[in-house]
C-alpha positions in Angstrom: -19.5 -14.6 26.1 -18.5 -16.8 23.4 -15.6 -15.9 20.6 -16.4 -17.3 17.0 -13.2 -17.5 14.8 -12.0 -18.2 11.2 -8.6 -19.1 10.6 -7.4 -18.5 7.0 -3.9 -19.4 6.1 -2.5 -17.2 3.1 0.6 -16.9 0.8 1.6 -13.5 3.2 0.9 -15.8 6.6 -2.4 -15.8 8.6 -5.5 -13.9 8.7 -7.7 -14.5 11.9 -11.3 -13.2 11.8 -12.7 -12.8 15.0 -16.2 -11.6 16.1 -14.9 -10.0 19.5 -11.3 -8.6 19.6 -8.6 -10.5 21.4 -5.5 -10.1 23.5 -2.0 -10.0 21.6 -1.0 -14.0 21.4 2.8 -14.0 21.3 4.9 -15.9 19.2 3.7 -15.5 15.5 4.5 -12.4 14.4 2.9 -12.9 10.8 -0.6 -13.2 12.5 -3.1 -10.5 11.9 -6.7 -10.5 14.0 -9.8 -8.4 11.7 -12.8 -7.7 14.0 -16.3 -8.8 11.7 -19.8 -8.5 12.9 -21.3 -11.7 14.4 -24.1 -11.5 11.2 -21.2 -11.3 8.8 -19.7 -14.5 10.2 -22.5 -16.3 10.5 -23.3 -16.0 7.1 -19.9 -17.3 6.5 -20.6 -20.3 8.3 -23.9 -20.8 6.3 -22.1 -20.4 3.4 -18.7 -22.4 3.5 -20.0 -25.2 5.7 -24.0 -25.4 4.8 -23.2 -24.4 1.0 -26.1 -21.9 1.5 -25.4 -19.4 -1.7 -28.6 -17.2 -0.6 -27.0 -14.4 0.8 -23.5 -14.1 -1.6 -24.5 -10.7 -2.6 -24.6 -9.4 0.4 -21.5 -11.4 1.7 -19.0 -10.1 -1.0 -20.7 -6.4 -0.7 -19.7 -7.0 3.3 -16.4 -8.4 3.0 -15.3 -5.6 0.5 -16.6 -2.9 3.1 -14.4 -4.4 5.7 -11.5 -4.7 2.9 -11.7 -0.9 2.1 -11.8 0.0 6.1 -8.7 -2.1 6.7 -6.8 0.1 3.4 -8.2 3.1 5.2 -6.6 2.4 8.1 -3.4 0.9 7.1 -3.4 4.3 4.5 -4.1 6.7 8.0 -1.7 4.9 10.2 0.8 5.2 7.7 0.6 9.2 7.6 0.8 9.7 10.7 3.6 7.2 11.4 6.1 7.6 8.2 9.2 8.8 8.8 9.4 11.8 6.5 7.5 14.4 4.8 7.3 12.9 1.4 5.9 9.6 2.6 3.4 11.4 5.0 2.0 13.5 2.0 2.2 10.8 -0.2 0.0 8.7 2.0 -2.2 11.6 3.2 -3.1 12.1 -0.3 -3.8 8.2 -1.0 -6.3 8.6 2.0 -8.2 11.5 0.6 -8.5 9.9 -2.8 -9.9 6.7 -1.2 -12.1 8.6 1.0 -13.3 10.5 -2.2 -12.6 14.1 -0.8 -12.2 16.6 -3.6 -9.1 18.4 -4.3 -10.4 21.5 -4.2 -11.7 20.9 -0.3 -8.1 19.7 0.6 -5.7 22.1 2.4 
């Protein structure tokens, strides 16, 4: 099966896309692998390398639903890793907020 890839090199160190997830690599610490669906990519390709602006909509509206789910998680992980109470709550209640859960249905 094949792998299709983007590389992107930021200011904070590298973001690898990957349509299938991958193995740890050793060595760079800084690198971070996102998982995107193999229409999502391709329209990526079409895009940046065919300069095919058809679909931009629907790219950006894509990209910022993979955006939020990566804040979800980073926001979830985060409560259930932090080392005290304070910083649990405090990111258990950043979750809810982005999740859109009323206050009134929290416990």
């Amino acid at each position: 099966m094949r792998r299709y890839t983007l590389i992107f090199y930021t200011t904070e160190g590298i973001l690898k896309i990957s349509t299938q997830p991958t193995q740890n690599e050793k060595g760079d610490s800084s690198m971070k692998q996102v998982q995107i669906s193999k229409d999502l990519f391709l329209l990526l390709i079409k895009y940046h390398i065919f300069e095919c602006y058809n679909d931009e909509e629907k790219i950006v509206e894509e990209l910022q639903k993979k955006f939020d789910s990566i804040i979800n998680r980073n926001l979830y992980t985060k409560y259930k890793t932090a080392p005290t109470e304070e910083e649990k709550e405090k990111a258990r209640q950043e979750y809810l907020d982005r999740k859109g859960i009323h206050s009134s249905f929290r416990w």
